[in-house]
C-alpha positions as a Markdown table, in Angstrom:
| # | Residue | x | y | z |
|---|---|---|---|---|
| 1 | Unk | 133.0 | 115.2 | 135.5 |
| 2 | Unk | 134.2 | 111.6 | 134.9 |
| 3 | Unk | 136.6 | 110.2 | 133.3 |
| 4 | Unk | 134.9 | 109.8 | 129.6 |
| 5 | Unk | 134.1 | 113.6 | 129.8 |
| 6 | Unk | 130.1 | 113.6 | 130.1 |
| 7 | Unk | 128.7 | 114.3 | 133.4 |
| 8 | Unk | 126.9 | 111.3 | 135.0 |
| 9 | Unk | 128.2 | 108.8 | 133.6 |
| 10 | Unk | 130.4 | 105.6 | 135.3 |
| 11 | Unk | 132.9 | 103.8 | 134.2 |
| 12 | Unk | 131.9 | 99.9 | 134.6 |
| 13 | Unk | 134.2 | 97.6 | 136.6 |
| 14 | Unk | 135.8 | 94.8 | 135.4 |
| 15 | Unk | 133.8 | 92.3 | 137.2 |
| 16 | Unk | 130.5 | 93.7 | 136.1 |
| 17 | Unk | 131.5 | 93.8 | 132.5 |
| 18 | Unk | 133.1 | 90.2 | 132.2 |
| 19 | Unk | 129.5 | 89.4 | 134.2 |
| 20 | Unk | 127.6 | 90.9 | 131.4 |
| 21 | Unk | 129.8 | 89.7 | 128.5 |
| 22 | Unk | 129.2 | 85.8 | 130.4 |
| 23 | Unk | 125.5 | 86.1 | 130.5 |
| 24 | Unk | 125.6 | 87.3 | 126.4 |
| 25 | Unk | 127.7 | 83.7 | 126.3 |
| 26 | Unk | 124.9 | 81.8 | 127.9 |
| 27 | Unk | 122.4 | 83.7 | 125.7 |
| 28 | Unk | 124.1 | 82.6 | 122.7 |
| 29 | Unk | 124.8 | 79.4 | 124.1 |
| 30 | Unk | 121.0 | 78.5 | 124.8 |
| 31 | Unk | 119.8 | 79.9 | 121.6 |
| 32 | Unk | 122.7 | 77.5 | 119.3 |
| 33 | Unk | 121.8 | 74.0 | 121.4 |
| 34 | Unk | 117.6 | 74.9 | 121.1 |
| 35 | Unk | 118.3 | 75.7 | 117.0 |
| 36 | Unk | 120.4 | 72.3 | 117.6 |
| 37 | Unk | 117.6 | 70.2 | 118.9 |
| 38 | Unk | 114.6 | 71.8 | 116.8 |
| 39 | Unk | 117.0 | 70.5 | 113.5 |
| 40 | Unk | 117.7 | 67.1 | 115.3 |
| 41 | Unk | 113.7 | 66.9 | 116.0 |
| 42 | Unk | 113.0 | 68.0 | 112.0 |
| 43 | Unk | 116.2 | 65.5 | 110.3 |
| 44 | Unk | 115.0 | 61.9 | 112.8 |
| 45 | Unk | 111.6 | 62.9 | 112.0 |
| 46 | Unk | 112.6 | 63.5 | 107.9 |
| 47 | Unk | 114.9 | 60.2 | 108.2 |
| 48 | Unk | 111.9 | 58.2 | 109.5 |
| 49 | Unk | 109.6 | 59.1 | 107.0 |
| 50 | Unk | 112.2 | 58.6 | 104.4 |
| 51 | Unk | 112.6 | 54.6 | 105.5 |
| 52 | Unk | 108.6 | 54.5 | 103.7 |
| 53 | Unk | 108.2 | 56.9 | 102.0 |
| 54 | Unk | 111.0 | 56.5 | 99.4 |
| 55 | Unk | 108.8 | 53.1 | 98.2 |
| 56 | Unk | 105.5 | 54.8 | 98.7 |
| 57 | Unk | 107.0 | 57.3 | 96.3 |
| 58 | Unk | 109.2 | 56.3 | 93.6 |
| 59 | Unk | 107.8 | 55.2 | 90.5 |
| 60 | Unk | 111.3 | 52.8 | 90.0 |
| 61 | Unk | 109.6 | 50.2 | 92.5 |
| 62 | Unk | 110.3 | 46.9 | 91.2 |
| 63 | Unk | 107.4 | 45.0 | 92.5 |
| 64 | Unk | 104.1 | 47.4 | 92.8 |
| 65 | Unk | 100.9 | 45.6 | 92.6 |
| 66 | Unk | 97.8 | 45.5 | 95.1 |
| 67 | Unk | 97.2 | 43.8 | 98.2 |
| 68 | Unk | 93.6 | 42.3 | 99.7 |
| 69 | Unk | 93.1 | 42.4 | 102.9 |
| 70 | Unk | 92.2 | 39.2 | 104.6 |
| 71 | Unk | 92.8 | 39.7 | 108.3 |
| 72 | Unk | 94.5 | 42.2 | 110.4 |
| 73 | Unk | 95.9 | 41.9 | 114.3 |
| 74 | Unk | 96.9 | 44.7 | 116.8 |
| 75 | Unk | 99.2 | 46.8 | 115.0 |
| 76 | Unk | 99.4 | 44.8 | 111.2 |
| 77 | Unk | 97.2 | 43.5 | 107.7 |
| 78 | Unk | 98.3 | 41.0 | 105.8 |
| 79 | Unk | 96.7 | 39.7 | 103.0 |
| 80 | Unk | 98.0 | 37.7 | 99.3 |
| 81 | Unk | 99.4 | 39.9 | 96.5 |
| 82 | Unk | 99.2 | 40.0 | 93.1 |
| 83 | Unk | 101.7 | 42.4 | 90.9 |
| 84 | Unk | 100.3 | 44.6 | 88.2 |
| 85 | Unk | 103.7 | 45.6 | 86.9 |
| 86 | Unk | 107.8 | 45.5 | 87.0 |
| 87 | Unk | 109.4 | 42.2 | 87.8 |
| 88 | Unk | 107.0 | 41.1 | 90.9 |
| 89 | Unk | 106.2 | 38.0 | 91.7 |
| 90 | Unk | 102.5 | 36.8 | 93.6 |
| 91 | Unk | 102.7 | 36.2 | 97.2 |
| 92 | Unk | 100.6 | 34.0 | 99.2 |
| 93 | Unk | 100.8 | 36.4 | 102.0 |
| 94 | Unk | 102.3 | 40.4 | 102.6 |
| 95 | Unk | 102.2 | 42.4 | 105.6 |
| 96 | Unk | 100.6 | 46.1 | 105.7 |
| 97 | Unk | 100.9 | 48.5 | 108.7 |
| 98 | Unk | 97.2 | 48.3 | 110.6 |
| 99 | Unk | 96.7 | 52.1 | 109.9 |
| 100 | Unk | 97.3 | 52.3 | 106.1 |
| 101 | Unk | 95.1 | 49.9 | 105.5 |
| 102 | Unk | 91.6 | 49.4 | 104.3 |
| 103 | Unk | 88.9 | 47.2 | 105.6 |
| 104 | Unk | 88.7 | 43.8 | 105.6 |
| 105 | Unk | 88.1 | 42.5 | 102.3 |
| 106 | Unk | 89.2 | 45.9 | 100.4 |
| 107 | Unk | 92.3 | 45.8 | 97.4 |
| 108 | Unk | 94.6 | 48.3 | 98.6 |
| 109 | Unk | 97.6 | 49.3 | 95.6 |
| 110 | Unk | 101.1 | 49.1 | 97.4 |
| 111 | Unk | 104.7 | 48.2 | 96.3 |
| 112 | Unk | 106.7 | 45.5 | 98.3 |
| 113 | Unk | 109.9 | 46.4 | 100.2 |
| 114 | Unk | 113.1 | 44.3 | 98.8 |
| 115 | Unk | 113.9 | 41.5 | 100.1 |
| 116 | Unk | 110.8 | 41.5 | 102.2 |
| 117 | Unk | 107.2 | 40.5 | 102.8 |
| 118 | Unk | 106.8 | 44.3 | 104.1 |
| 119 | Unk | 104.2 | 46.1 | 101.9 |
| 120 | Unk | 103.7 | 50.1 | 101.7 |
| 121 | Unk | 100.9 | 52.0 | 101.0 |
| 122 | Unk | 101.4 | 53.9 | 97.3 |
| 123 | Unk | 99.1 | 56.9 | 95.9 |
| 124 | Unk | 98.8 | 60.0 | 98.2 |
| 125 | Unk | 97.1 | 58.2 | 101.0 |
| 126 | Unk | 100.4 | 56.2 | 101.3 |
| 127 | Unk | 102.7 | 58.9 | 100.7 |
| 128 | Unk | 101.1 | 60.9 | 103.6 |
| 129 | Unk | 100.7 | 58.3 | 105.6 |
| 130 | Unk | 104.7 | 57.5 | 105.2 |
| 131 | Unk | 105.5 | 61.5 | 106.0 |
| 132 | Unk | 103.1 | 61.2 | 109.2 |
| 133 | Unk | 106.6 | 61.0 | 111.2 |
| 134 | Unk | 108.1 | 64.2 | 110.0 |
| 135 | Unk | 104.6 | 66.0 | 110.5 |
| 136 | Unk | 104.9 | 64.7 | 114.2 |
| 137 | Unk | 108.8 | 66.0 | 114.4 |
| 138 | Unk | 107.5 | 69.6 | 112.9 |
| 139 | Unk | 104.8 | 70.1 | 116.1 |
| 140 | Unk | 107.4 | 69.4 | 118.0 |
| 141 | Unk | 109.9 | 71.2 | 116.8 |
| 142 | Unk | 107.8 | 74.1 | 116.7 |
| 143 | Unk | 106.9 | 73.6 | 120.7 |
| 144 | Unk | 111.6 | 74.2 | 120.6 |
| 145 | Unk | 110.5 | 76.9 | 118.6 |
| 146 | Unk | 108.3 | 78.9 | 120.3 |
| 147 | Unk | 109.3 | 77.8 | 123.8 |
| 148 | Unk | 113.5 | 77.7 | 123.3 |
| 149 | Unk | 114.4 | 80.2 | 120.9 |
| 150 | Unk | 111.2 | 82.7 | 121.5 |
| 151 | Unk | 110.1 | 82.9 | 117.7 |
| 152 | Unk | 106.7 | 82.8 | 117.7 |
| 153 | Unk | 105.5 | 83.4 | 114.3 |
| 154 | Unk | 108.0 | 81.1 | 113.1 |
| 155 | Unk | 106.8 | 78.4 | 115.5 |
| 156 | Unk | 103.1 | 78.9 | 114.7 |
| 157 | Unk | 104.1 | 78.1 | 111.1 |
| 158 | Unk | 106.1 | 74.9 | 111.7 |
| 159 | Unk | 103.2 | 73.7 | 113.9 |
| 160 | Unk | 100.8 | 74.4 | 111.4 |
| 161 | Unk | 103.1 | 72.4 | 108.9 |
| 162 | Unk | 102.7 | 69.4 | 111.0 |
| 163 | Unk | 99.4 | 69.4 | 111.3 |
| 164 | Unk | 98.8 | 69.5 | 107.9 |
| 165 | Unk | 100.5 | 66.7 | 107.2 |
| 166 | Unk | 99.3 | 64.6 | 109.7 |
| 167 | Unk | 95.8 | 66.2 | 109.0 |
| 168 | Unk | 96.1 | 65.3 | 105.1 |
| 169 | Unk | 97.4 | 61.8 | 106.0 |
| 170 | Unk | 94.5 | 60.9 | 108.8 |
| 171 | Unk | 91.7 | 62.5 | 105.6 |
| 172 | Unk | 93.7 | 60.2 | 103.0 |
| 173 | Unk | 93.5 | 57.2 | 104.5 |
């Protein structure tokens, strides 16, 4: 018999147990900085689409009006504006990102950033289009997901959240 009283059983070493208790550590350890990263990925992605999207959204938007495209470049469309409400003011010439915007020619509704000759894209094409950044940061996060802290189900649900988004935002524009 041993020393616990059943028959068979050993008493673990020291060594072997402080062994075990250091690999639960690393366990622990690995799990807390991939959590870490997947919420870093999900808040720059969240905090990027925030910079647009808060105009794109808010109704408040002191100069909203529409924009007509007269010529774009590599990655920008510019074009004159005219405001359709708040205190906006016509502008010979405003600046669109390439992909929110229309065709040549076409009147695209967008409010102007402050201070700025920066316009946004408004109504849901803009507002997806503006989130596109946080869709990106969910796949990815979901790849930490599955691949870092072994949740599968959970990952597949993320990455399926991010493609929505960027899905909805490619259809809407």
């Amino acid at each position: 018999m041993s020393r616990t009283g059943t028959k068979g059983s050993k008493k673990r070493s020291r060594t072997k147990r402080a062994g075990e208790s250091a690999f639960g550590l690393l366990l622990v350890m690995k799990n807390l900085l991939m959590a870490l990263l997947a919420l870093l990925l999900l808040v720059a992605g969240a905090w990027t689409s925030w910079s647009t999207a808060q105009y794109a959204m808010l109704v408040q938007a002191k100069e909203r009006g529409t924009m007509t495209v007269a010529s774009c470049g590599e990655e920008r469309c510019w074009g004159p504006y005219v405001p359709t409400g708040g205190d906006g003011e016509r502008r010979a010439k405003v600046v669109l990102a390439e992909a929110a915007a229309p065709e040549k020619g076409q009147l695209v509704e967008v409010t102007v950033e402050p201070d700025s000759d920066r316009a946004v894209r408004t109504g849901p094409g803009g507002i997806l289009y503006a989130w596109a950044p946080l869709g990106g940061a969910l796949l990815l996060a979901s790849l930490v997901v599955a691949g870092g802290l072994r949740m599968r189900r959970t990952a597949w649900g993320v990455g399926l959240a991010g493609a929505a988004v960027l899905v909805a935002a490619f259809v809407a524009l």
